[in-house]
N, CA, C and O atoms as CSV, one atom per row, in Angstrom:
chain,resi,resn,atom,element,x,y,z
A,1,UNK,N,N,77.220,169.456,272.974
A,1,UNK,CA,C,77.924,169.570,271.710
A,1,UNK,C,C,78.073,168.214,271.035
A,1,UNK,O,O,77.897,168.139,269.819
A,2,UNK,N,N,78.467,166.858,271.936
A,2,UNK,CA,C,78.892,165.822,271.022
A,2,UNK,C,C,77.201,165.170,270.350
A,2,UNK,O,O,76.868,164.535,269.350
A,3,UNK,N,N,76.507,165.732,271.497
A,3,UNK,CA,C,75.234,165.084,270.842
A,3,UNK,C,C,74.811,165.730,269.729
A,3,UNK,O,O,74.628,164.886,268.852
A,4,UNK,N,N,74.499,167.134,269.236
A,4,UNK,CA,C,74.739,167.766,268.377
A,4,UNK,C,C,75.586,167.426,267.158
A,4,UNK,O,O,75.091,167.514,266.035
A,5,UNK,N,N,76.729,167.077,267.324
A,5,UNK,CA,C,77.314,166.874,266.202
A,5,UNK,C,C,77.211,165.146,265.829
A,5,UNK,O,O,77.689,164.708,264.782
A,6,UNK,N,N,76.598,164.359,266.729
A,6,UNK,CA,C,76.411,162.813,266.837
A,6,UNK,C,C,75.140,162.760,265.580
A,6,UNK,O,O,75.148,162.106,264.537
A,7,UNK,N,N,73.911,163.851,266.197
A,7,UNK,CA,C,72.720,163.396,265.154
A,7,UNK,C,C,72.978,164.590,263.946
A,7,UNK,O,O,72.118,164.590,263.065
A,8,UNK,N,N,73.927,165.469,263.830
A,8,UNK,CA,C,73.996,166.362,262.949
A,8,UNK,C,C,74.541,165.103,261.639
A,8,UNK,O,O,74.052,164.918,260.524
A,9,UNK,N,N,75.883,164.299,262.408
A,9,UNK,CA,C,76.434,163.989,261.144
A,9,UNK,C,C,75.409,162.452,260.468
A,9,UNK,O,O,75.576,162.021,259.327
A,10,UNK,N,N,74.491,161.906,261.383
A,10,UNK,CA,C,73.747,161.469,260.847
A,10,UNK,C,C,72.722,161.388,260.242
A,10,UNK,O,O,72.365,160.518,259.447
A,11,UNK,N,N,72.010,162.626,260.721
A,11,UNK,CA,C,71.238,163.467,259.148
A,11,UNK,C,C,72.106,163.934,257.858
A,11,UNK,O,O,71.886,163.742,256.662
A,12,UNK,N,N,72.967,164.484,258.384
A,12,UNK,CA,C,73.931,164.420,257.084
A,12,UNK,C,C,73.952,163.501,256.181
A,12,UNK,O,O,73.591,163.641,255.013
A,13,UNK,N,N,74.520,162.192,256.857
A,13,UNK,CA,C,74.714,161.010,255.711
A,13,UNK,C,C,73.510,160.694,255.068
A,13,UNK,O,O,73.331,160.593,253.855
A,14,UNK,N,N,72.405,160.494,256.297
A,14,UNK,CA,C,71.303,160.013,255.559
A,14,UNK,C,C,70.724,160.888,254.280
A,14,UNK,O,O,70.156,160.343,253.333
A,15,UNK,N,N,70.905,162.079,254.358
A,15,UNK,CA,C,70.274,162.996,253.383
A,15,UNK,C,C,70.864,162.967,252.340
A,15,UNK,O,O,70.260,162.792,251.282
A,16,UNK,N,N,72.808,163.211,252.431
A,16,UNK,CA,C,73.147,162.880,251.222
A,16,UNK,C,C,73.738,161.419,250.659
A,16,UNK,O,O,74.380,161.344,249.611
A,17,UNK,N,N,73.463,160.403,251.411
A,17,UNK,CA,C,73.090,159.217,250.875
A,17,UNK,C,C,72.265,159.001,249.778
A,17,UNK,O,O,72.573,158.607,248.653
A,18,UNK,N,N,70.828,159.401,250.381
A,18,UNK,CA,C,69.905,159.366,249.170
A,18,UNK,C,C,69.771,160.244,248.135
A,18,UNK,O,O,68.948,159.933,247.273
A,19,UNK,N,N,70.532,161.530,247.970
A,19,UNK,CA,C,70.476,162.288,246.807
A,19,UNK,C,C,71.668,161.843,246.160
A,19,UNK,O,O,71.695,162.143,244.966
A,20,UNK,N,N,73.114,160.936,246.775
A,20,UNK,CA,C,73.943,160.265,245.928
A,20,UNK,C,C,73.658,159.468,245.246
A,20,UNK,O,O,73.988,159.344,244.067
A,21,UNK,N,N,72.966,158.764,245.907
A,21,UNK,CA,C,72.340,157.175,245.243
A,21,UNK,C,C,71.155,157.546,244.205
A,21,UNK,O,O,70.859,156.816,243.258
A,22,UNK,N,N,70.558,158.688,244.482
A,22,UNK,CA,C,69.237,159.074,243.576
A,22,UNK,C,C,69.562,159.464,242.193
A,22,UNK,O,O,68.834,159.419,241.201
A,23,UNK,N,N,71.353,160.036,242.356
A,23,UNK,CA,C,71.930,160.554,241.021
A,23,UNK,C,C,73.146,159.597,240.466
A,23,UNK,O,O,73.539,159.648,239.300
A,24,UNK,N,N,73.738,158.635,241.559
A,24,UNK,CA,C,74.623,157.768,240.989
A,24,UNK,C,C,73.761,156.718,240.492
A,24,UNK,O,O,73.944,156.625,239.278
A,25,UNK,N,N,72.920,155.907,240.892
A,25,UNK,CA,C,72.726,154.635,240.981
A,25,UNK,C,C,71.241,154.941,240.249
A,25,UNK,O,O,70.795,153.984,239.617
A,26,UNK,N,N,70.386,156.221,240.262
A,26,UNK,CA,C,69.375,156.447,239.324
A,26,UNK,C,C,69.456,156.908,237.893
A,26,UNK,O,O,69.434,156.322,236.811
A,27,UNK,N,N,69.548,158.053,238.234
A,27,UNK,CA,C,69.856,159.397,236.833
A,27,UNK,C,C,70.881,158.724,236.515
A,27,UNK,O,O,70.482,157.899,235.692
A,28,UNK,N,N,71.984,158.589,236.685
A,28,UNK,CA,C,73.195,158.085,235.781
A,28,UNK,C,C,73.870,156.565,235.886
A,28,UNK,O,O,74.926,156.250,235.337
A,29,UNK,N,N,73.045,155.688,236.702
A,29,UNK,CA,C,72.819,154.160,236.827
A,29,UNK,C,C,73.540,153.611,235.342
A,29,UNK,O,O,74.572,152.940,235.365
A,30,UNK,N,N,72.837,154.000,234.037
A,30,UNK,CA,C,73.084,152.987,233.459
A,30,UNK,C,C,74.562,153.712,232.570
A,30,UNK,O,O,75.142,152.946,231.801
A,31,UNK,N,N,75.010,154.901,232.689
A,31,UNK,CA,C,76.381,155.186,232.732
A,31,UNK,C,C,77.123,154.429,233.706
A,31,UNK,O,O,77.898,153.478,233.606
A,32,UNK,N,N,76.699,155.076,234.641
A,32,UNK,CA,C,77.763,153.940,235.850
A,32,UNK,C,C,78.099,152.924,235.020
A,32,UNK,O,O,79.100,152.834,234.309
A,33,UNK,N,N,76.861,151.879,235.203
A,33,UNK,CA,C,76.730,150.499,234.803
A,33,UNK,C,C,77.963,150.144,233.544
A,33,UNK,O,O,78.817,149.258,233.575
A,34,UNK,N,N,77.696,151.191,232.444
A,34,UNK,CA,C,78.560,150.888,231.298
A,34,UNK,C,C,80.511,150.959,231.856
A,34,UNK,O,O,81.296,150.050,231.582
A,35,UNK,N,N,80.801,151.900,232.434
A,35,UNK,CA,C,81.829,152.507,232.819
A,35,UNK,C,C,82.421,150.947,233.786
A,35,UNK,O,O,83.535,150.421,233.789
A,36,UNK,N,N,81.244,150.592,234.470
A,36,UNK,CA,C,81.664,149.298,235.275
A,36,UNK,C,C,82.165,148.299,234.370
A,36,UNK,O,O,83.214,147.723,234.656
A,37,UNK,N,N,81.346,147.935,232.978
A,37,UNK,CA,C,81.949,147.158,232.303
A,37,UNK,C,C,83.119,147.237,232.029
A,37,UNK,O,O,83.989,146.462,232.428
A,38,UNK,N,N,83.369,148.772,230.873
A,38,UNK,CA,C,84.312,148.486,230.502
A,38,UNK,C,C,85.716,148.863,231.442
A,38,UNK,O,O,86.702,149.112,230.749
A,39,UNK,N,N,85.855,148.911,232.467
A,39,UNK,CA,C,86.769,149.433,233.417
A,39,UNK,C,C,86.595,147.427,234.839
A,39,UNK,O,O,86.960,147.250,236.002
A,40,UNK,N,N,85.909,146.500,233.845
A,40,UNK,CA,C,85.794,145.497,234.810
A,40,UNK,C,C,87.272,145.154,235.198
A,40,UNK,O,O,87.703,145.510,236.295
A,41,UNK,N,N,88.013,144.498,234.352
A,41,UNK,CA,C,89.200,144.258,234.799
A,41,UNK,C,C,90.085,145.174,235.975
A,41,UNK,O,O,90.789,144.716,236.875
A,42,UNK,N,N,89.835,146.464,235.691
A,42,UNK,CA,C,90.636,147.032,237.343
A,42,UNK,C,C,89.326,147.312,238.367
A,42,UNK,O,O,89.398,148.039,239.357
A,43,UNK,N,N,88.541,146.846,238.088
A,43,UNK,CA,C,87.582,147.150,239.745
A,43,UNK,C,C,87.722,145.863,240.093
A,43,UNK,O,O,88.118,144.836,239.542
A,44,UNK,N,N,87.120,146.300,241.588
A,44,UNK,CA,C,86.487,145.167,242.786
A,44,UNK,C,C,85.278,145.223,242.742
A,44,UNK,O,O,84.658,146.283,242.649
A,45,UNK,N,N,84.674,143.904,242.813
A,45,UNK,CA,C,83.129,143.797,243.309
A,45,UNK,C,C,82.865,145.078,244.056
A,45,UNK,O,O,83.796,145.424,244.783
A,46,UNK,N,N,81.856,145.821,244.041
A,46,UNK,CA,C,81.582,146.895,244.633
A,46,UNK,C,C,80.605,146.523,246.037
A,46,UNK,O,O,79.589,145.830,246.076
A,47,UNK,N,N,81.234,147.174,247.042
A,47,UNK,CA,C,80.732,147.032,248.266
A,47,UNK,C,C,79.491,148.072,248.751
A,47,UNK,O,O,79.842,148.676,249.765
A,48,UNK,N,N,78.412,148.367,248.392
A,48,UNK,CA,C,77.902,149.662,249.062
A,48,UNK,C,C,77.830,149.444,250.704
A,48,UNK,O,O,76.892,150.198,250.963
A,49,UNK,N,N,78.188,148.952,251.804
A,49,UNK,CA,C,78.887,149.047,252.754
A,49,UNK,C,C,79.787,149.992,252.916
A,49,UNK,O,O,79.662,150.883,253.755
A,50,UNK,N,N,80.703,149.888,252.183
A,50,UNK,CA,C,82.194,150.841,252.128
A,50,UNK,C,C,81.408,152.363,251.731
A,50,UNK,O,O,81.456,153.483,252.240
A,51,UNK,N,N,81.017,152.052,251.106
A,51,UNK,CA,C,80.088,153.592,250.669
A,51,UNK,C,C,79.449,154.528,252.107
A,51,UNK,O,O,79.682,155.689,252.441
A,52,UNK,N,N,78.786,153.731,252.590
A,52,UNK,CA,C,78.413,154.089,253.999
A,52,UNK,C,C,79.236,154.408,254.964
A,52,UNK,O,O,78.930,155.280,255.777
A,53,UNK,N,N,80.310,153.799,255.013
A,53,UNK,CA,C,81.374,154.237,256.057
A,53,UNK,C,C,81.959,155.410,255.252
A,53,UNK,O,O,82.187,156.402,255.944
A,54,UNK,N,N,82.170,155.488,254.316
A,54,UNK,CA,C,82.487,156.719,254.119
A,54,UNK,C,C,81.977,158.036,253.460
A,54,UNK,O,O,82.545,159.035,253.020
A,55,UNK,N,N,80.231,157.500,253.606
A,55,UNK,CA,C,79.282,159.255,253.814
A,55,UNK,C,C,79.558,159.730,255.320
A,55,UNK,O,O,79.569,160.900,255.703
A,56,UNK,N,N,79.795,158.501,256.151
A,56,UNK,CA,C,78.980,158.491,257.718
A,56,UNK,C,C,80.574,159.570,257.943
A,56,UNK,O,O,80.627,160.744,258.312
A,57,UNK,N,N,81.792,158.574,257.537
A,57,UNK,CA,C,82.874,159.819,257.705
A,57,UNK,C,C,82.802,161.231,257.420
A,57,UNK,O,O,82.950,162.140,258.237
A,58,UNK,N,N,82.491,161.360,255.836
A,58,UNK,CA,C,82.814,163.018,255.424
A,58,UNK,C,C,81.348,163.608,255.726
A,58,UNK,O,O,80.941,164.723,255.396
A,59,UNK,N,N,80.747,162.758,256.325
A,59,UNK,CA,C,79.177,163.413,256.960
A,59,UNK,C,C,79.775,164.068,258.119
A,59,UNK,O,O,79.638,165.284,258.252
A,60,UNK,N,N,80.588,163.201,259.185
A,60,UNK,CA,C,81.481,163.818,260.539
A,60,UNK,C,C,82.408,164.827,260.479
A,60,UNK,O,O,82.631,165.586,261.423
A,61,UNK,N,N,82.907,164.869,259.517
A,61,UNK,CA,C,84.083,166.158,258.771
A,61,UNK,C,C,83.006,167.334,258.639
A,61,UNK,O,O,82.963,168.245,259.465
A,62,UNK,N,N,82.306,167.268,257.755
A,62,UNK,CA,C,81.071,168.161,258.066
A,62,UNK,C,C,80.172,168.508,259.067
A,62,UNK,O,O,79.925,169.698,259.264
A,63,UNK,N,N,79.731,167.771,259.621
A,63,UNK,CA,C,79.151,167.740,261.410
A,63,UNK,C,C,79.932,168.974,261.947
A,63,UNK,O,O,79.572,170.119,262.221
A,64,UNK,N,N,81.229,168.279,262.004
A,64,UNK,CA,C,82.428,169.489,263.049
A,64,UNK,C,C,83.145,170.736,262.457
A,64,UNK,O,O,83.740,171.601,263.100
A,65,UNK,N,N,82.964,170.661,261.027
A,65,UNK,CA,C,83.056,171.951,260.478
A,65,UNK,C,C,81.897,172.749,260.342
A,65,UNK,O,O,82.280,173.916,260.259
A,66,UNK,N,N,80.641,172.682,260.278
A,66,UNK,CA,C,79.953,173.274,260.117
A,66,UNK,C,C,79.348,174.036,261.995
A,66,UNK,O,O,78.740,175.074,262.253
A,67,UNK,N,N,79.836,173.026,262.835
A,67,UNK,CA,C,79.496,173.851,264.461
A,67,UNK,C,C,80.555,174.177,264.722
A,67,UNK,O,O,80.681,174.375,265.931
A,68,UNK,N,N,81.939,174.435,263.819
A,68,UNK,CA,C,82.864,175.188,264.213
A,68,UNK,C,C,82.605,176.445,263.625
A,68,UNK,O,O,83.043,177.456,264.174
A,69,UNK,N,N,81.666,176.549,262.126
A,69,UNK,CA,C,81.572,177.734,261.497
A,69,UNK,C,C,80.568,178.441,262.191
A,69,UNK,O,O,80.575,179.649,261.956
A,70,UNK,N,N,79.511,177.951,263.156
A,70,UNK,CA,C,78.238,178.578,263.679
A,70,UNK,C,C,76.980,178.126,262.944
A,70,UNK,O,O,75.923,178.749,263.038
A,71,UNK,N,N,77.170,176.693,261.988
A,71,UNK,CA,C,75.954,177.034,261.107
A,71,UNK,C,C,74.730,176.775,262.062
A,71,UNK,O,O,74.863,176.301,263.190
A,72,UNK,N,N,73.462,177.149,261.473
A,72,UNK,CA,C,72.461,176.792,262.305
A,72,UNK,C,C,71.191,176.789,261.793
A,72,UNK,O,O,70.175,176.777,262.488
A,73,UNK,N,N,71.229,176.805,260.111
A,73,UNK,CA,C,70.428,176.697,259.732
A,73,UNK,C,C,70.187,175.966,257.978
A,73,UNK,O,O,71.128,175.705,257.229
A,74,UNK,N,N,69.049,175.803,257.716
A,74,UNK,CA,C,69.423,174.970,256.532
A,74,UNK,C,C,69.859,175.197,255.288
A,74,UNK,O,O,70.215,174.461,254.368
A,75,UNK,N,N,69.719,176.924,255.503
A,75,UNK,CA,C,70.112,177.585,254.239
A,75,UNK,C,C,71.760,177.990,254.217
A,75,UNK,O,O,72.431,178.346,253.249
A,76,UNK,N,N,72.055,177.859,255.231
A,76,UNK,CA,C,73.833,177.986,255.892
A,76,UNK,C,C,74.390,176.623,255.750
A,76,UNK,O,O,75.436,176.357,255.157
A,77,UNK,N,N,73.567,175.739,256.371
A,77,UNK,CA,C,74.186,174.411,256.238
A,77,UNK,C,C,74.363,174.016,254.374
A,77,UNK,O,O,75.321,173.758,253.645
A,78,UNK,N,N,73.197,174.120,254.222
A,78,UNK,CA,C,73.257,173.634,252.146
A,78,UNK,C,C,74.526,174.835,251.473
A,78,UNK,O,O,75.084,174.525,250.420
A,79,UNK,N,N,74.800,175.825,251.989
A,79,UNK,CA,C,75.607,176.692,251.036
A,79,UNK,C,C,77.380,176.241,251.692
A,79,UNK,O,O,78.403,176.243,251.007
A,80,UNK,N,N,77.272,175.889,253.194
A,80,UNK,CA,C,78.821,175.815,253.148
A,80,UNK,C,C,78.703,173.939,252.813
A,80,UNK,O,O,79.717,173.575,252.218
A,81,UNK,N,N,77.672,172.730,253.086
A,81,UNK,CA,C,78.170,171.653,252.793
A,81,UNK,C,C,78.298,171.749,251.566
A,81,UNK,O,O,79.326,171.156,251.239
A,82,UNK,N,N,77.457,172.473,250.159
A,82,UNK,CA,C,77.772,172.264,249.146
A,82,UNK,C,C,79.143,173.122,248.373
A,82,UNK,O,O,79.426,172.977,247.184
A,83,UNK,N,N,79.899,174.029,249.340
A,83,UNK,CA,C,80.920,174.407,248.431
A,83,UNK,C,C,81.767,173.545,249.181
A,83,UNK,O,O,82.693,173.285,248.414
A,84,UNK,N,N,82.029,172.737,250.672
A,84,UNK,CA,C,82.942,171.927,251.186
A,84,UNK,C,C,82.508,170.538,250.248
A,84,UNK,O,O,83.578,169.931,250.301
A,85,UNK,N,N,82.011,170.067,249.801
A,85,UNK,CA,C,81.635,168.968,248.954
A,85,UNK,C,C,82.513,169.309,247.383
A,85,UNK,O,O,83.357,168.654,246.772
A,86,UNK,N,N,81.936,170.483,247.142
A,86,UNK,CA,C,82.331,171.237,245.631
A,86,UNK,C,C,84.057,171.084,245.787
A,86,UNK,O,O,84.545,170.468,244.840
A,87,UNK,N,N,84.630,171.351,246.387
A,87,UNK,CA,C,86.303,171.356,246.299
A,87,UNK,C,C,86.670,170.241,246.735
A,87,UNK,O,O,87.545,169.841,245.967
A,88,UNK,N,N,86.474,169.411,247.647
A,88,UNK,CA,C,86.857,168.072,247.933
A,88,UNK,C,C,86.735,167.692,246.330
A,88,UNK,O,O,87.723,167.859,245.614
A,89,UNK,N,N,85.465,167.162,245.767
A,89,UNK,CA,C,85.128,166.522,244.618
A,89,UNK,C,C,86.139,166.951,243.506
A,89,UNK,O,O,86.870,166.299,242.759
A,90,UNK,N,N,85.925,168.213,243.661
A,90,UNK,CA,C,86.877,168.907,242.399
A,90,UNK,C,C,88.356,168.473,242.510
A,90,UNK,O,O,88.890,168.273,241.420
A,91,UNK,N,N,89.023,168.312,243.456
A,91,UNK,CA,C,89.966,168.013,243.968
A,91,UNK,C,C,90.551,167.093,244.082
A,91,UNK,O,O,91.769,167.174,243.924
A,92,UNK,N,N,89.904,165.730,244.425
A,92,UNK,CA,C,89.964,164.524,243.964
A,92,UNK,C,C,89.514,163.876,242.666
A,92,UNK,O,O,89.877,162.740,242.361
A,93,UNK,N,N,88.607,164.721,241.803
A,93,UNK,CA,C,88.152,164.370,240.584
A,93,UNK,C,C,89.564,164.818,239.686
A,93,UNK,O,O,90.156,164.112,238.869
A,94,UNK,N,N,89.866,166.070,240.065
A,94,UNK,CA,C,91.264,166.282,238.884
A,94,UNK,C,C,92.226,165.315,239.400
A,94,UNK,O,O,92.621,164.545,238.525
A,95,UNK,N,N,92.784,165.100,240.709
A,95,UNK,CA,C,93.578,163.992,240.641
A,95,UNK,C,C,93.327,162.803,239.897
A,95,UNK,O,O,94.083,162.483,238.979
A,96,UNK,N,N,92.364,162.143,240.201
A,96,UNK,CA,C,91.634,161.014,239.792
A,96,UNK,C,C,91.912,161.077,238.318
A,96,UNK,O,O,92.571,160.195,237.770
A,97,UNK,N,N,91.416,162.113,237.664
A,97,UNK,CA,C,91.513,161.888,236.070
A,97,UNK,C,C,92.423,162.298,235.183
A,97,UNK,O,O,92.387,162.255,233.953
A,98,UNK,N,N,93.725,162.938,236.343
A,98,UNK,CA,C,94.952,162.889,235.305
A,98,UNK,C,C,95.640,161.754,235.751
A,98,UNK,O,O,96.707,161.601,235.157
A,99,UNK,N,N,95.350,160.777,236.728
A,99,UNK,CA,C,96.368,159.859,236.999
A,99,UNK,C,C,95.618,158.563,236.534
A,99,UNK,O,O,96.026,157.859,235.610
A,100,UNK,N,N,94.844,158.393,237.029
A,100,UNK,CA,C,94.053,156.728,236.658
A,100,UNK,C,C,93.266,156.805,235.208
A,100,UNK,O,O,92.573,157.697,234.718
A,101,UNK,N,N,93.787,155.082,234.568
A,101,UNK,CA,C,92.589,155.497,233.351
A,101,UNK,C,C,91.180,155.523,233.366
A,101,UNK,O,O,90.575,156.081,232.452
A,102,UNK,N,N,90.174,154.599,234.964
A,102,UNK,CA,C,89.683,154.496,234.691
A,102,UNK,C,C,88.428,155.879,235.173
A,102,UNK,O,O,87.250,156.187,234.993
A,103,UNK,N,N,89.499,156.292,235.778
A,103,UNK,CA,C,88.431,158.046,236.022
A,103,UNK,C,C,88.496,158.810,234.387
A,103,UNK,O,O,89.539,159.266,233.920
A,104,UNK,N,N,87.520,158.823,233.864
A,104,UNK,CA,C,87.734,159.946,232.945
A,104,UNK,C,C,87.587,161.541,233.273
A,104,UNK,O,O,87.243,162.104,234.312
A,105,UNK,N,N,87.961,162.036,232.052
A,105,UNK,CA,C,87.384,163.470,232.116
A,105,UNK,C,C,86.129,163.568,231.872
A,105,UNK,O,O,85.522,164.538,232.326
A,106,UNK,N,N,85.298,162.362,230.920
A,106,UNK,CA,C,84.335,163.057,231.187
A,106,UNK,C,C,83.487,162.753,232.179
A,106,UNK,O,O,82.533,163.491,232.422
A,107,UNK,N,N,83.715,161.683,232.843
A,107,UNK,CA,C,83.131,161.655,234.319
A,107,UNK,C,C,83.352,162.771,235.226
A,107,UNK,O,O,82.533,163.130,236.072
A,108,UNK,N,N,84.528,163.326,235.013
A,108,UNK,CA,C,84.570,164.518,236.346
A,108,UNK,C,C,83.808,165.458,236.201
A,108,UNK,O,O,84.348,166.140,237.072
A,109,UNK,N,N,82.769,166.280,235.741
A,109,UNK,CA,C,82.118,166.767,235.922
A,109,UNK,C,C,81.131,166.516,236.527
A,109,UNK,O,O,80.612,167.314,237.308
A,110,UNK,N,N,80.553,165.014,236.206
A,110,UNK,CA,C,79.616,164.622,236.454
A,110,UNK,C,C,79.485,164.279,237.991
A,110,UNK,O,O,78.549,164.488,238.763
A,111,UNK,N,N,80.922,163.587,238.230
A,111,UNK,CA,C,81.272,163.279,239.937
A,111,UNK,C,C,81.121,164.636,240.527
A,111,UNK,O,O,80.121,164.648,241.245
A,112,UNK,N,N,81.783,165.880,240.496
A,112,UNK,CA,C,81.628,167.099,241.097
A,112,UNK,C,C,80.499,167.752,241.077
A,112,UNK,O,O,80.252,168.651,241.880
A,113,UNK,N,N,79.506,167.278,239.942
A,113,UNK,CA,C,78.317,167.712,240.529
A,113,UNK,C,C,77.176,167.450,241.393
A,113,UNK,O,O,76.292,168.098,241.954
A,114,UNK,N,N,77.653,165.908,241.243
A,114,UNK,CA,C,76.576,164.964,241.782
A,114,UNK,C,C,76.977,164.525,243.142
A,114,UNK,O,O,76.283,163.899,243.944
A,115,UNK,N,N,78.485,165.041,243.319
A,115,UNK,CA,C,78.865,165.339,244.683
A,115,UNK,C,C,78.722,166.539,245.540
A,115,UNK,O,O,78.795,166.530,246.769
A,116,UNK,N,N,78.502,167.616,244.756
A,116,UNK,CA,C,78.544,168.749,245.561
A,116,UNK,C,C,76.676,168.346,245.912
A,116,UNK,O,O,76.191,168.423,247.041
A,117,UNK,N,N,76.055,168.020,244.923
A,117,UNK,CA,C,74.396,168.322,245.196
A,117,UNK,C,C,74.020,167.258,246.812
A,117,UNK,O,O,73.402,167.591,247.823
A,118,UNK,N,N,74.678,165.975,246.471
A,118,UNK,CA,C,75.172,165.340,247.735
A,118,UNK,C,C,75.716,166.362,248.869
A,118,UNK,O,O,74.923,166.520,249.797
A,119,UNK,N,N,76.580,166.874,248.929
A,119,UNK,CA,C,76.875,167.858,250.054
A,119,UNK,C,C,75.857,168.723,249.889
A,119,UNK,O,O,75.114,168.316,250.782
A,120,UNK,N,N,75.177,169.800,249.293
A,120,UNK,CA,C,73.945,170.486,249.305
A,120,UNK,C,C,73.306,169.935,250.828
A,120,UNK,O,O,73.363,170.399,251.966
A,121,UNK,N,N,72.570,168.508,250.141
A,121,UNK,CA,C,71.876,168.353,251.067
A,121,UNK,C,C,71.786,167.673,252.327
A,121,UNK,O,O,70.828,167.712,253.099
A,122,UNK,N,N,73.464,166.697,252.553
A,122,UNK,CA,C,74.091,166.961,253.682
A,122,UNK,C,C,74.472,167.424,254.529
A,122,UNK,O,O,74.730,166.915,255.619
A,123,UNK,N,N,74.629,168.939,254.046
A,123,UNK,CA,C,74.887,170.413,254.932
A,123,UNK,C,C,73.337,171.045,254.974
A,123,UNK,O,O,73.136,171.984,255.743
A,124,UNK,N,N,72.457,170.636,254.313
A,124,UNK,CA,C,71.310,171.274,254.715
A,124,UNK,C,C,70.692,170.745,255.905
A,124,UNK,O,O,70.065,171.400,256.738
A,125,UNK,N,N,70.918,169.523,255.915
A,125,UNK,CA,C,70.760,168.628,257.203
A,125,UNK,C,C,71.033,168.731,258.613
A,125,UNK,O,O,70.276,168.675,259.582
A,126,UNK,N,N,72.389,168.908,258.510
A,126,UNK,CA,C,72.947,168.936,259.149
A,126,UNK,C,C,72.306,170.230,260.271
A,126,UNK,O,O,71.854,170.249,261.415
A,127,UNK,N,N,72.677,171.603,258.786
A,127,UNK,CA,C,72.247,172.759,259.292
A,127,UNK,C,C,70.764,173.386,259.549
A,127,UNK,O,O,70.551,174.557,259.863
A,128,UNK,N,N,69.801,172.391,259.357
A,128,UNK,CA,C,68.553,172.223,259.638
A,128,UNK,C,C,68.467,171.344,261.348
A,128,UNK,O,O,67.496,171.542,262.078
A,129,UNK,N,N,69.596,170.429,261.757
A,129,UNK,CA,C,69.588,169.486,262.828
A,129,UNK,C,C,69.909,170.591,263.398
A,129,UNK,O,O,68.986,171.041,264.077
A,130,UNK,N,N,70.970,171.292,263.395
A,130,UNK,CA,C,71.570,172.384,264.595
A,130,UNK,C,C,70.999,173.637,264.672
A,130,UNK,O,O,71.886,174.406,265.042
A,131,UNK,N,N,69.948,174.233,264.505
A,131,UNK,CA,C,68.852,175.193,264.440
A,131,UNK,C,C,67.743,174.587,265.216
A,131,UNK,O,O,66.810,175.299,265.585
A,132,UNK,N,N,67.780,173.391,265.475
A,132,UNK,CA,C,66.343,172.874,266.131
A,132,UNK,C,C,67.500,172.444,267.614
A,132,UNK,O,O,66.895,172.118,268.635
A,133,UNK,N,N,68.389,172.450,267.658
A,133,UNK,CA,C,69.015,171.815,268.709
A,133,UNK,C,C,69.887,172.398,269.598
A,133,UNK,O,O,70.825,171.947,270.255
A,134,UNK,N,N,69.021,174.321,269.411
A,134,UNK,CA,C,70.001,175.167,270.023
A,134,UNK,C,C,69.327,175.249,271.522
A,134,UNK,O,O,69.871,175.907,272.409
């Protein structure tokens, strides 16, 4: 089991690493970019380090929810990581953008989608790793 959920949650990250980064830092790069400007004064230098520790986390939250649900395959894994992605995001995106200025509204859509598609294919991973590892 721990090995299972050891390389589950690291296909996880890795998978939705690169479909985060493919839609944060590609497709919507030069939004980001602008949003960084004008929101410079309340950010920090941005670490993508910190980013990694925390796919590799909610990659492990997923790992152990998804072999608690039975998933075992990639079409199970992509449908529960992307609605467990879909409500986290949603969830922290409405907090985020009724309290801070520099979350907008109209970023939250954009975060909840480009987070859930991130979980998509984190949970497809995952649930593609634990089908080969029964």
């Amino acid at each position: 089991m721990e090995k299972k959920i050891i390389f589950g949650t690291l296909g996880g990250m890795v998978a939705g690493s690169v479909v985060a980064m493919a839609i944060f830092m590609g497709l919507l790069g030069g939004m980001t970019e602008a949003w960084a400007r004008e929101f410079a004064s309340c950010l920090k230098p941005m670490d993508p380090t910190w980013w990694l520790v925390a796919s590799l986390l909610f990659s492990l939250f997923n790992a152990i929810l998804l072999h608690k649900f039975g998933v075992s395959t990639l079409k199970g894994g992509a449908f529960a990581g992307g609605w467990i992605a879909f409500f986290i995001a949603l969830w922290y995106g409405l907090f985020n953008a009724s309290t801070f200025t520099a979350y907008t509204w109209e970023w939250l859509p954009l975060d909840v989608l480009g987070n859930t598609l991130a979980g998509v294919a984190g949970g497809a991973a995952i649930g593609w790793i634990y089908g080969r590892m029964k």
